[in-house]
Structures are given as structure tokens and as C-alpha cells.
NUMARDO-269459 format. One record per residue (C-alpha): x, y, z. Coordinates in steps of 0.05 Angstrom, whole numbers, plus 5000, padded with zeros to 4 digits. Last residue first. Layout:
N
XYZ/...
***
This chain:
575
495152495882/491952045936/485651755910/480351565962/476450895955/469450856010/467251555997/462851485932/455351865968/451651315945/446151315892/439551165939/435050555943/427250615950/427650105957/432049576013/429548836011/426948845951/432449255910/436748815950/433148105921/433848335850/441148585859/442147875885/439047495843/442847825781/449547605811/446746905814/445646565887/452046325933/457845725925/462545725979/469945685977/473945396029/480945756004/481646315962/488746285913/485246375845/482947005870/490247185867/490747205790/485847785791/488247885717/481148045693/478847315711/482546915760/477746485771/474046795825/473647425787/468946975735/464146705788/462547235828/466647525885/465647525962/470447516016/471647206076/476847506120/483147156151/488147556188/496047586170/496148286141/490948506193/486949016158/485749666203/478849616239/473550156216/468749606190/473749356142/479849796142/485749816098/490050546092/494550056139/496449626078/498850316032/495650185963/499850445903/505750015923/504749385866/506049945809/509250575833/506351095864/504851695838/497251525839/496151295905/491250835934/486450955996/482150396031/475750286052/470249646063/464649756111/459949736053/461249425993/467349545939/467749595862/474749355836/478249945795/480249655734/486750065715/491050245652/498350495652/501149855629/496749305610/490249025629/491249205691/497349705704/493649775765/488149365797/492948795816/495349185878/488249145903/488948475900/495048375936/492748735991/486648185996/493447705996/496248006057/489848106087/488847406081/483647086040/478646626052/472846455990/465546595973/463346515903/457746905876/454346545816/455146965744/448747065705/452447385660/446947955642/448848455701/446149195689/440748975641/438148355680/436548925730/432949345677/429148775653/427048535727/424249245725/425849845768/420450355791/422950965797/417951355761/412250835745/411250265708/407650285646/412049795593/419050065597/419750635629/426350945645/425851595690/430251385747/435951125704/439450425728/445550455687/448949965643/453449435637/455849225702/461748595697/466449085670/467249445732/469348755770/465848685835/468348565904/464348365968/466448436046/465148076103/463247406087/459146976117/459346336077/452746186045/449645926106/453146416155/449146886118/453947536096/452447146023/445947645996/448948236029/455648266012/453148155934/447748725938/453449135977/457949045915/452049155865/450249865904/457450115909/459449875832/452050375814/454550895858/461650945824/468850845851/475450935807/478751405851/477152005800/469951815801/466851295761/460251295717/456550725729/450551045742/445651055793/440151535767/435251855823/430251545886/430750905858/425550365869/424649455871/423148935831/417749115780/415648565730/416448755659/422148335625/418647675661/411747665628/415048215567/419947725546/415647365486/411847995474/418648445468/421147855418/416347905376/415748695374/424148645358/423148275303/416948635278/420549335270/427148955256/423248845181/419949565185/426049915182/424650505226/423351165185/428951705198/430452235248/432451655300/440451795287/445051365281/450551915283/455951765230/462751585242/467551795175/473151425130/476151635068/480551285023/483751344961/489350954913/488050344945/492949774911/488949284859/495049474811/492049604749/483749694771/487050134823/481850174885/478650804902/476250614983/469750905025/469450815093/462450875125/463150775200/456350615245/454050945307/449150885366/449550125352/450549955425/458250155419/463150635402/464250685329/471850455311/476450655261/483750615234/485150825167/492750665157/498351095144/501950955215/495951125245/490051445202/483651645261/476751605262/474951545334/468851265375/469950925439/466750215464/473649885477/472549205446/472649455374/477249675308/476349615234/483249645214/483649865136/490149835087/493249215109/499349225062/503849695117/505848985146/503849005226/507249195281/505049995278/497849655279/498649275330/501549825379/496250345360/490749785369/493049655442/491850405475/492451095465/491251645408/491552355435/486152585398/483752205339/476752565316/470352315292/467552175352/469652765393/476552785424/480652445476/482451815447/480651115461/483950435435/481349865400/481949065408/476648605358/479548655300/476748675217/482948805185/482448975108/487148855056/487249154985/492948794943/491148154940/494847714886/494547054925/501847074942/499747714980/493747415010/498546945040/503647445064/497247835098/495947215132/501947195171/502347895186/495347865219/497547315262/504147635284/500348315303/495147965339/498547435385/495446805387/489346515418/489045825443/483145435451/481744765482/477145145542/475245815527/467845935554/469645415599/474945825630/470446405635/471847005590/476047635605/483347365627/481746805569/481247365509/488247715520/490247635444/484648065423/480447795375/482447725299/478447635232/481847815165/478548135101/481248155032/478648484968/480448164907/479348684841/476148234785/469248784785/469448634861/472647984880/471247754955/476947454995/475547155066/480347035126/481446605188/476446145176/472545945234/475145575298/482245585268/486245005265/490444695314/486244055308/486543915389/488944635415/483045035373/485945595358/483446235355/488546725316/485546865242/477546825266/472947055223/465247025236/461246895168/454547285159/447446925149/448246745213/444346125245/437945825216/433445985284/425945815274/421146295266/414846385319/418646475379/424446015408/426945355403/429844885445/432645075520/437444635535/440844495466/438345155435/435145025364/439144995295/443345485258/450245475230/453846065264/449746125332/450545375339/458145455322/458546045375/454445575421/459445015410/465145445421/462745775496/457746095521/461246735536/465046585475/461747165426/463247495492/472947625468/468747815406/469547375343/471147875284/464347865237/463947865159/457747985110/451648385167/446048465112/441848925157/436248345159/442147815178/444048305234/436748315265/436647575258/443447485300/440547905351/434247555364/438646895368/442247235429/441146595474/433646755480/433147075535/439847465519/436247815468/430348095503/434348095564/439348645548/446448295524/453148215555/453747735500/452647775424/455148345377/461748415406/465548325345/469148845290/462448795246/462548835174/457049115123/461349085052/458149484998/460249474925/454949814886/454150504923/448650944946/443350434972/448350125013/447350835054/440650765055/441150085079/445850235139/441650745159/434950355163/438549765193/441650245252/434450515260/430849895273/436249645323/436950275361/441850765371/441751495379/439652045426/443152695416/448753145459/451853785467/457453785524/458054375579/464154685553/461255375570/461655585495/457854895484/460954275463/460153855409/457853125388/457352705449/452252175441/446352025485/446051355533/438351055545/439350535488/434150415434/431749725430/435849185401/442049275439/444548545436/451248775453/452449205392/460049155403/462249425335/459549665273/462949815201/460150015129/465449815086/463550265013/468550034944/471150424890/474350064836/478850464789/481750574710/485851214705/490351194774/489451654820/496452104824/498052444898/495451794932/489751884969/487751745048/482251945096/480551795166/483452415195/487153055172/481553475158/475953305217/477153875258/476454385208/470754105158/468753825221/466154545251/463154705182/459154115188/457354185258/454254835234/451354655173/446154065207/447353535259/444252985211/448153195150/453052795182/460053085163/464252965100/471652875109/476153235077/481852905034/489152775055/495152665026/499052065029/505551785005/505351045039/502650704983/500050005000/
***
């Protein structure tokens, strides 16, 4: 691929009117586009219309988009998202050029709301076959299930426990999942196949499927066993030499690791994170890296490469457009942009009736009302880390195994990642009232269904696992463990890594940690594995089994509404 560039402007969404446009036309300049300073005569153009980490988000999310600030710096925002608008866009927009690719960078299933997850995410896969979904990266939850299910989800055929579902039956994805670097450790061949070329007017177009290397520290062990996954940069290099001796010239990465930036969604500020170091490792033929895993929205060329990725929950969708040398079958042109799906247009009448089937089949259970809020509890974290919503699932957990039965423990930890969405005082679903919180919103915020596991430490080792917060999953990053009641400590940010938390900033219950005192703890299921790089988990002794994750947020909100976002003063941050 040429590495002499120059760039070409980027349009804006015509959704957000002439004065965001004229603010991109500045901002938006040098990023996601590419062109050679002499097009060739005879060309290909081609459209890649990209999603990532939809998560089952069928109906509408609750979350607004970013896209300006005001001359207070207070942030302008818009709803967008939603199954039946996402399919309406993406169809337009295939409407306006002959070669489309629709491609998703992974995280379409798993982690999902409960009128997908329900039903094992099939409602998903048949909203993506409508919106004419062609290649999928495997997500690190594709495999929250495990291989079979992903092969089940792939090729069709009812749910082994549970059977069939609705009025349809299920005949799998009409896409084809990609997966270059997972393994499976008995054939040592790749789950699915690693890559795919298409021929466009005789130009071959290639697309490769990877998942982040670091997969089994996020997914249960049986969720991974028998596979290995191998490093991205090396993998991807490997097959682009083979699509090379094939003749293909115009290579596109389909992954699912991103970064984050500080910017607005189509913007590249301050690039960080995993994807900048695999793609600066990787042979400058791939053209395109269609990017995921990290939820953030940027549009960004690194190392001479369009790199994109459009944040989560189908609230966006990436239209990159490529000029492809009819000679040569190099790229000549690119241009990439992140476009607003926004709910200004008619819903697409197919997803319309998928999703009302679904809604009916859930609504019995989806619709019951649990418990009461007095405001939002959010995930949102403070500077230490902390938020209400981790305060309220943590003491949910402490509560439901502080039973001598279950293992009376006397303290609970909860990974961030493991709570997906916000409880928001003013969502109604199906005629409940204001602050009312449905079994649907709960099953929402943790949709795992993760069993609590109580274990022994020793303060020694519960220091330890604060200390594995930091530099976790790689240097410079942090996942802040959510904490319950009666639990505090402080960590500090100059520090360096494994002496960030002082032992005797400790307490539970106001009582300094003994360093060679036993305490029962409570985690779920996945943490007690070892999973995020907790390593020392895996060290708990006279472990108890205790209810699902879910059950006990369910049976708190019972025991305790109306419930209250906390006041965040259990981790301090020492700067």
C-alpha cells in the first residue's frame, strides 16, 4: 500500500446540520482519509460500512452521544441507537454504492439486554442478517457460552437446553465470523476461517478476523477451554503474506481490540491503547483496521492506515469509502467517517416486527417491577475509580452471602466490567412508574448470570488484589474493583505499580486490615477464577457457592427501595 498520502476532507452527518459541518470540515481534515497524489485512470471504488460491540442492543439505548460542546464546555448531545434505526441507515447508505461490505469488529452477542439474551442472542443474530451483516471478528463474549454455542449461533439449529424460540425458527448467521488467531488446541486449526476474499469487478478484496490476544483473562474458562489465541500483530502478518501470494492487494482487518482518544467521535486525539501498537507491528499492506472491544468512537490514520471504531450499542456506524486501482488492485483513496444513528428517519419495518416478537415473548418476566430508585445510579466512576451503581452491586453481593449459610463473608468485590448499564430513574418500559425498576432493567446491568463465590483470604493476599488493579490490562490502565459497605482503603497515583495501596489505609468495619488475618470475601464466578488478571482469587480457600449476581441485585432492591446513589467515599485517591 502507498505510503505517500495526502489527505481528503471528510464529509460530516448531514444529521447535525451546517454548523457541525463546518466545525468538522476543520477538525475533521487530517483524519480517516487517504489518496495517493496520482489516481490511477481505470478504478474500483468500494463502501465498508462498520459496527462494533452492539451487545444485543435491540431497543434504543438510554445513553446520548457527544457531538460538540457548548461555549461553556457543557457537552451537546443526541439520542441514537436502536436496532430498527441502525438497519434503516445502513441500507440507505448501501443504497448509494454498488460494492458494499456491512462488517462487524465483534461484540455483537453477550453482555446482552434480556430480550436478546433470553433467547441465547438468536434475536440478535436475525436483526443482523436483515441489515445484511457479510463478515464478523469473534468478540472476546461471542465465547461467553462457549465454542459450541458460537458454532450453533453460526450454522443454525435450536438451543440444546432450552429448544426453540418464537414463531421462526433459528437458521444461524447469514454472515461468516472470522477468526485468524483462535485455535482450537486439538486440530490446531482455526475455529472459523481466518480470512475471506471477495472479487469486486476482478479486484480481490481481503478481510481478516482477529480477537484480542488477551481473550481467556476476560471470558470463563469454559467459555475458552481447548483454545488458544495467538498474538495479533504476528497473526495478521501471517495472513497478509498469503493474501499477497494470492494477488491481494487491498487488505482489510476486521479486529476486535481498539483504543480511546480524547476527542469527539470523529476525531483522533491523543491516540492510546492496544490497536496503536498492533497496527504499527503489522505489514503496511493492510490498508483498513476496523477496530472494537473498547466502546469509543474515533476516526483516526495511524501509521498510514485508516483506523476506526464506532463506540458501541449501535449508536454509530463507520462508512469508509476506498478507490481501488483496477491496474494494481492497491488503494489509491480512502476516506473514513462515524455517522450519528440517528432516530430522524423511518424504522425499518423488518427489525420493527423482530424486535415486537421478541418484546411479547419477554414482556411476562422483562416487565415485573423489583424494587425503586430515588435518582440515576450510574456507572460512571469518580477520580478513585468508585461509582454508585459498583457501590450498590457490591453491597447487593455482601448482602445476599453475609449468611453464615452461604459463607459469611465480610466484604464483596465486583469487577467494573461485569455492570453494563445504568439504572435511570425515568426509564419506562411497559407502564411502570417513576422509579420503579424492572426485572429487565436489573438483568440489564448484570446479564452473566455469574454465581457468587465465597472464598478466605488473608489480608496479605486481599492487599495483593488491590495491587492487581493497576497496570491491569496493560501498562498504565486500571480496573478499579467495586467495593461494599464497611470496606475502605486509599491508593496512590504516583506510586509505583504493586505500592499504590498503603496496607494500613485498609479497614473493614473501621478496623485496620490484619496482614495475616483471615476474612471471607465475596466475588462472582468469573473474578474467582482469576478473571481480569485477579490472579490471586485463584488462591481463596473453602469456597462457597452463593445465588446469581442478578438474584442478588433483585433481592436488594426488595429488601432495601427506595435505594439511593451513594455518596462514593469508600476508595480515596491520593495524588
Amino acid at each position: 500500500m502507498p505510503k505517500d498520502f495526502n489527505c481528503l476532507i471528510t464529509k460530516a452527518n448531514s444529521y447535525f446540520g451546517l454548523k457541525l459541518c463546518m466545525m468538522m470540515l476543520v477538525i475533521l481534515a487530517p483524519l480517516g482519509c487517504l489518496e495517493v497524489s496520482e489516481p490511477e485512470r481505470s478504478t474500483t471504488e468500494i463502501q465498508i460500512l462498520a459496527i462494533n460491540d452492539i451487545h444485543g442492543q435491540l431497543e434504543p439505548p438510554t445513553s446520548k452521544i457527544v457531538v460538540d460542546y457548548n461555549e461553556t464546555g457543557a457537552p451537546i448531545t443526541v439520542e441514537a441507537g436502536g436496532a430498527e434505526y441502525l438497519a434503516t441507515h445502513i441500507k440507505r447508505l448501501s443504497s448509494e454504492s454498488q460494492n458494499t461490505f456491512v462488517v462487524s469488529a465483534g461484540g455483537s452477542i453477550g453482555a446482552s439486554p434480556l430480550i436478546s439474551a433470553l433467547f441465547h442472542d438468536e434475536p440478535t443474530i436475525k436483526a443482523l442478517n436483515i441489515m445484511g451483516l457479510d463478515f464478523s471478528a469473534v468478540g472476546n463474549h461471542e465465547l461467553d457460552e462457549g465454542p459450541d454455542e458460537l458454532m450453533r449461533i453460526q450454522n443454525g439449529g435450536c438451543h440444546p437446553i432450552d429448544g426453540c424460540f418464537g414463531n421462526s425458527s433459528f437458521e444461524g448467521a447469514q454472515f461468516q465470523f472470522l477468526a485468524a488467531n483462535i485455535v482450537n488446541e486439538s486440530t490446531n486449526t482455526t475455529i472459523f476461517p481466518a480470512y475471506n476474499v471477495t472479487y469486486v469487478q476482478g479486484v480481490p478484496i481481503g478481510f481478516i478476523g482477529v480477537t484480542l490476544k488477551d481473550t481467556p483473562s476476560i471470558v470463563i474458562p469454559s467459555g475458552v477451554k481447548g483454545l488458544k489465541f495467538l498474538d495479533e500483530a504476528e497473526t495478521i502478518n501471517e495472513y497478509v503474506r498469503k493474501l499477497k501470494d494470492m494477488g491481494v492487494e487491498t487488505i482489510i482487518v476486521i479486529i476486535h481490540e481498539g483504543g480511546s482518544q480524547e476527542g469527539l467521535y470523529n476525531e483522533s486525539l491523543n491516540m492510546t491503547g492496544s490497536i496503536v501498537d498492533i497496527v504499527t507491528a503489522t505489514d503496511d499492506e493492510v490498508d483498513v483496521f476496523v477496530t472494537g472491544h473498547t466502546h469509543k468512537a474515533y476516526n483516526a490514520v495511524i501509521d498510514g492506515r485508516i483506523v476506526t471504531e464506532a463506540g458501541s450499542a449501535g449508536s454509530m456506524l463507520t462508512d469508509i469509502d476506498l478507490v481501488i486501482s483496477n491496474e494494481t488492485h492497491d488503494v489509491v483513496k480512502g476516506r473514513a467517517r462515524n455517522i450519528i444513528v440517528s432516530r430522524d428517519v423511518p424504522k425499518d419495518s423488518e427489525v420493527v416486527e423482530l424486535v415486537k416478537e421478541y418484546e411479547s415473548l419477554a414482556a411476562p418476566l422483562a416487565n415485573r417491577v423489583v424494587g425503586n430508585i430515588t435518582d440515576n445510579i450510574t456507572i460512571e466512576a469518580n477520580d478513585s475509580g468508585e461509582s454508585s451503581l459498583g457501590n450498590i452491586v457490591a453491597d447487593a453481593q455482601l448482602y445476599a452471602t453475609s449468611n453464615s449459610s452461604y459463607g459469611g463473608d465480610v466484604v464483596a468485590f465486583t469487577n467494573p466490567g461485569g455492570i453494563r448499564a445504568d439504572l435511570v430513574y425515568d426509564q419506562l418500559s411497559d407502564g411502570e412508574l417513576l422509579g420503579q425498576v424492572t426485572y429487565g432493567e436489573v438483568f440489564s446491568v448484570q446479564p452473566f448470570g455469574n454465581s457468587l463465590i465465597t472464598m478466605t483470604l488473608n489480608g496479605t493476599q486481599i492487599d495483593a488484589l488491590l495491587e492487581q488493579q493497576f497496570d491491569n490490562p496493560s501498562p498504565g490502565d486500571k480496573r478499579i474493583l467495586q467495593v461494599s459497605k464497611g470496606f475502605s482503603y486509599a491508593w496512590n497515583e504516583s506510586a509505583p505499580t504493586g505500592k499504590k495501596v498503603e496496607i494500613s489505609s485498609i479497614k473493614i468495619n473501621g478496623v485496620s486490615l490484619d496482614p495475616n488475618g483471615f476474612y471471607r470475601i465475596t466475588v462472582n464466578g468469573f473474578l474467582a477464577d482469576g478473571g481480569d488478571n485477579f490472579s490471586v482469587l485463584k488462591e481463596g480457600i473453602d469456597r462457597t457457592g452463593g445465588p446469581h449476581d442478578m438474584d442478588a441485585l433483585v433481592s436488594y432492591l426488595g429488601a432495601f427501595s427506595p435505594v439511593s446513589p451513594g455518596p462514593n467515599n469508600r476508595i480515596a485517591l491520593v495524588k
